[in-house]
N, C-alpha and C positions, 0 to 999 in steps of 0.2 A: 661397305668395303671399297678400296679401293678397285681400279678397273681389273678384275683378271684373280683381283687376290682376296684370301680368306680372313680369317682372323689369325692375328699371332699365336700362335702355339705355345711361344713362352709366357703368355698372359699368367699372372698370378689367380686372379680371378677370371672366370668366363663370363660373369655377370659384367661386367664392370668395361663400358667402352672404351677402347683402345685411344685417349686424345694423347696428341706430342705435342712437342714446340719444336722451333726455331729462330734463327734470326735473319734479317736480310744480307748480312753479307761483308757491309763496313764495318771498320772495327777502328779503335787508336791508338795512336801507340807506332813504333816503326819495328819493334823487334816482333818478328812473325812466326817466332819460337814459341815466344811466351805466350804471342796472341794462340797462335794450336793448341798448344800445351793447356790452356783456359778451358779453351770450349771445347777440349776433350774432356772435361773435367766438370765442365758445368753444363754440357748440353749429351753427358752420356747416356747411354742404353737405358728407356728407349728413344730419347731426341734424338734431336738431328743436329750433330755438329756438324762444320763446313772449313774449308780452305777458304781463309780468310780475305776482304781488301782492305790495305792498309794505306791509303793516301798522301798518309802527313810523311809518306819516306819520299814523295815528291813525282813529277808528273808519268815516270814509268809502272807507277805503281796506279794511279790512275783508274778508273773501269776504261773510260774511252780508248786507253794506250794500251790496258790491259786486256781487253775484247779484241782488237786489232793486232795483236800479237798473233792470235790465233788462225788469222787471213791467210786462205793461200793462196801464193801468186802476188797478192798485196801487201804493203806495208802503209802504214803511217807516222809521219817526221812533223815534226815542232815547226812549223811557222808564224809569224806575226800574229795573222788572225786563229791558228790553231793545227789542229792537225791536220796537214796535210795527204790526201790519199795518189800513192802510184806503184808503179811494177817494180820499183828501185830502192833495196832497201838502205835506210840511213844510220846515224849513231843510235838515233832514238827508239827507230822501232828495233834493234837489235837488243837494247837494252831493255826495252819493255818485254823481248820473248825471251832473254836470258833471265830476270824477275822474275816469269812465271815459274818457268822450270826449273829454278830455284825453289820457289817457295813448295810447289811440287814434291821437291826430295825433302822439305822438309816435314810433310805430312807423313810423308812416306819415314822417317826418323821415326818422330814420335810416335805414330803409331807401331810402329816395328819392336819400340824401347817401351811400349806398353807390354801390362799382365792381365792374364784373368781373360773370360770369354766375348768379351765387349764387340760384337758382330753389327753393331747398329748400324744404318747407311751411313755415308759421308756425301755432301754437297758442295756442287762446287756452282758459282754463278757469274754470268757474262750476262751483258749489252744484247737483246735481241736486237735483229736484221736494221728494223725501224730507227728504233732512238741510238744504232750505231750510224747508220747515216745520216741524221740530222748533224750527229755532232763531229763529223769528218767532211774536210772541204776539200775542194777540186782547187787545178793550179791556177786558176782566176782569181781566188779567194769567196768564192762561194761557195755554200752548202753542197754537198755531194746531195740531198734530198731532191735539187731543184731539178738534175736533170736523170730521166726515166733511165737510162743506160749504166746513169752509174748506179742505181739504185741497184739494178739487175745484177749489175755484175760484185756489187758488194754484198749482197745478200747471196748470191750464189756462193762466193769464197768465203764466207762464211761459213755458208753451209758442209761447201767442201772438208775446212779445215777444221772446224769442232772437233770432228770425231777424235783427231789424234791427241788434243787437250784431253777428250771424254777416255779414252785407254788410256793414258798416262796418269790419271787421276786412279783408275779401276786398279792397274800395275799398284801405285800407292797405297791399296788399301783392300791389301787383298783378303777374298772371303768374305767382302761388304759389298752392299748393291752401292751404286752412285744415283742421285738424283741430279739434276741440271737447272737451276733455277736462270732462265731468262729474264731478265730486265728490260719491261718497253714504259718506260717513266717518261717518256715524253711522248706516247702514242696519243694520248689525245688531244696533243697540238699538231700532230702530223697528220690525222685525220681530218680537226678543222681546216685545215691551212691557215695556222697562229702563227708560223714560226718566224722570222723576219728575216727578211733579205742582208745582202751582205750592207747594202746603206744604209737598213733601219729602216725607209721611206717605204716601203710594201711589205708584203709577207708570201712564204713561197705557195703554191698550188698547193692544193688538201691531196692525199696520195687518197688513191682510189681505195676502196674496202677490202676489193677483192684481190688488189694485188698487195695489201698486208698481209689477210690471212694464208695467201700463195705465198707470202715470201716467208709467213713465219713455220707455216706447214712444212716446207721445204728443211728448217733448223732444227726444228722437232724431229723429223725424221733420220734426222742425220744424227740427233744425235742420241735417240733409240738402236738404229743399224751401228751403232758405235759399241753397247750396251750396255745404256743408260737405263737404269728401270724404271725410272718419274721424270718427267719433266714437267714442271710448275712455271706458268707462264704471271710476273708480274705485273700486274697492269694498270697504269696513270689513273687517278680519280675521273671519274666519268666518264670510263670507258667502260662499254656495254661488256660485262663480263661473261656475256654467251660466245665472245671472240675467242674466249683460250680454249671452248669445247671444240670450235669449226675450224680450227688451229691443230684440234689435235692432244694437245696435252692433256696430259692425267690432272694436273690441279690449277688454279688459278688462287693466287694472291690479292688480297686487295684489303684497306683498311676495312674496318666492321662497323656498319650502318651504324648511326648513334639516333635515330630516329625508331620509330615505332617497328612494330613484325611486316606492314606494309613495305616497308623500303629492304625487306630481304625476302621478299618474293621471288626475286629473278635469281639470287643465290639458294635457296631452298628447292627452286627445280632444276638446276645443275645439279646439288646433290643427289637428285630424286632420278636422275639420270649415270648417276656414279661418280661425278664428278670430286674430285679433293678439295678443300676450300681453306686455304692457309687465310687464317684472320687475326689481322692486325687488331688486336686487342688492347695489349699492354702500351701505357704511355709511357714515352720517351724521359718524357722531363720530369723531375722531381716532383711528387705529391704523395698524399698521401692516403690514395686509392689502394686498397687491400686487394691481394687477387682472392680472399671468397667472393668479396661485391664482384669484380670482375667474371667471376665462373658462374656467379647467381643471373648477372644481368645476361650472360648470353642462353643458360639452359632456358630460362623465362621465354627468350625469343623464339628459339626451338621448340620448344613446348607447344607456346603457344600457333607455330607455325602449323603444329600437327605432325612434326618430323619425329622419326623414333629417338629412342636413346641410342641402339645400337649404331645410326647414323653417322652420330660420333665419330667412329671409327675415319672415319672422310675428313677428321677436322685437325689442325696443326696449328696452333697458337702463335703468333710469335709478334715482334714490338709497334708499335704505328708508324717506324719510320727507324732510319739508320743512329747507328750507336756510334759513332765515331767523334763526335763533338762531344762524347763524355769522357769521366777521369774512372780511373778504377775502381773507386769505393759504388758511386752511380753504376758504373756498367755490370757490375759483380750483380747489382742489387736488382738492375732491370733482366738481366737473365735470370734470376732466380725468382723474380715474378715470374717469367712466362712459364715455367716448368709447372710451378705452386699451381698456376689458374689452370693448365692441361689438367694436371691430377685432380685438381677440384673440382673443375666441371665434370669430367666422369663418374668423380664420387658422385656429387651432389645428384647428376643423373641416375643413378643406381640408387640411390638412396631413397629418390620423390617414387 
């Protein structure tokens, strides 16, 4: 079960573990009608559709512009080396927080011009605290990462200003919980200290452990006190996935081990602690990997780990990686893998 919650009620079967899918979040394409309209369609009840990002409509649309939208007291403007961070808003960041609350009303449409009792969550997903300050500079042309104050103070307005994103989503859709999916894809270069200076010639300071999980704690909460009902913390390959439990969040994301049941020991006792574990299962790119092998090769893992089937219920499917560099026929087809391998792993679990 997830932290606090039972099993669904609307289960057709109570034998049968509750698995979902989702997707990360990018999507292609610029019209953001059609992209909602889709994965209302393809990721309904019980998945997890989302308020989509669409990129290719160009750098307002963005995550980095799109995350910073939501700052308060801050903005971020287009410069040479990138986004600039200050207290003064410019064309850019106006345009980036008029995008959102656009695409906003447009959730809010479609859903509204839906029929039938389709109550499933809706997700929406931003940049956590971390890999938004890496990729926001100060007026020197450096990393906002490099220096400790702006770190503080961008994670704080963040913090601040989620919530009102997180109710404008909930107003959008109403009658449905929201989940919040964070984004830290570059947390474990900012943990090493990989990331490189504005010359190239160094790389900045590693940010300390305990003021990520502070800063990310702080976004988490804020944006539960908002009322978010999940928040799912995404996390860079090789980051220690016990940071989204001391974080706080209900689930953590991360690709899905391709090695033996050894290498998902430390996800097996997150679960064993209640933890949600969205896993990137489904490949991106064209082949011709079936989702049974898919739902075979992960119950095998679980099985063998000693975890029950009812576990399950903790597990959410969704792609290895963003959908956005595909064409429609591809992306129809890799949604409709992740759904195929939720419902089959549960089968297949109920069945052995």
């Amino acid at each position: 079960m997830t932290r606090g919650d039972s099993p669904d009620p609307r289960r057709a079967d109570p034998d049968v573990p509750h698995v979902t899918g989702t997707a990360l979040g990018s999507m292609p394409g610029t019209d953001v009608v059609e992209s909602v309209t889709l994965l209302r369609g393809e990721l309904g009840a019980p998945h997890l559709s989302f308020l989509p990002v669409l990129p290719a409509r160009g750098p307002a649309a963005e995550p980095v512009a799109r995350t910073a939208a939501v700052l308060e007291e801050l903005h971020a403007d287009r410069q040479p080396h990138g986004l600039r961070v200050s207290g003064v808003p410019g064309k850019d960041s106006r345009a980036a927080r008029a995008l959102l609350a656009s695409d906003v009303n447009v959730l809010a449409d479609v859903i509204g011009a839906e029929s039938g009792t389709d109550a499933a969550p809706v997700k929406t997903q931003l940049l956590g605290p971390l890999s938004l300050t890496a990729q926001l500079y100060l007026h020197a042309g450096e990393r906002a990462l490099k220096d400790h104050g702006a770190r503080r103070d961008i994670s704080a307005s963040l913090a601040a200003g989620v919530g009102e994103h997180v109710r404008a989503v909930r107003a959008a859709a109403p009658g449905r919980d929201v989940v919040v999916q964070l984004d830290e894809t570059l947390l474990d270069r900012v943990l090493a200290g990989s990331l490189p200076t504005m010359s190239g010639y160094r790389t900045l300071r590693a940010v300390p452990p305990a003021e990520a999980r502070s800063s990310l704690r702080a976004v988490v909460e804020a944006c539960r006190a908002a009322g978010a009902r999940h928040v799912a913390l995404r996390l860079a390959p090789g980051v220690d996935p016990r940071l989204a439990a001391e974080a706080g969040a209900d689930a953590v994301q991360l690709e899905a081990p391709t090695g033996s049941a050894h290498d998902w020991e430390p996800l097996a006792a997150l679960v064993e602690e209640g933890l949600q574990l969205w896993l990137g299962v489904v490949p991106v790119s064209p082949g011709p990997v079936r989702a049974r092998v898919l739902a075979q090769d992960v119950w095998a893992v679980w099985r063998d780990l000693g975890l029950p089937a009812d576990a399950l219920d903790l597990v959410r499917i969704t792609p290895r990686g963003e959908l956005d560099e595909l064409g429609p026929a591809p992306l129809r087809a890799v949604l409709a893998r992740v759904t195929e391998t939720a419902e089959l792993l549960a089968r297949t679990a109920a069945e052995d």
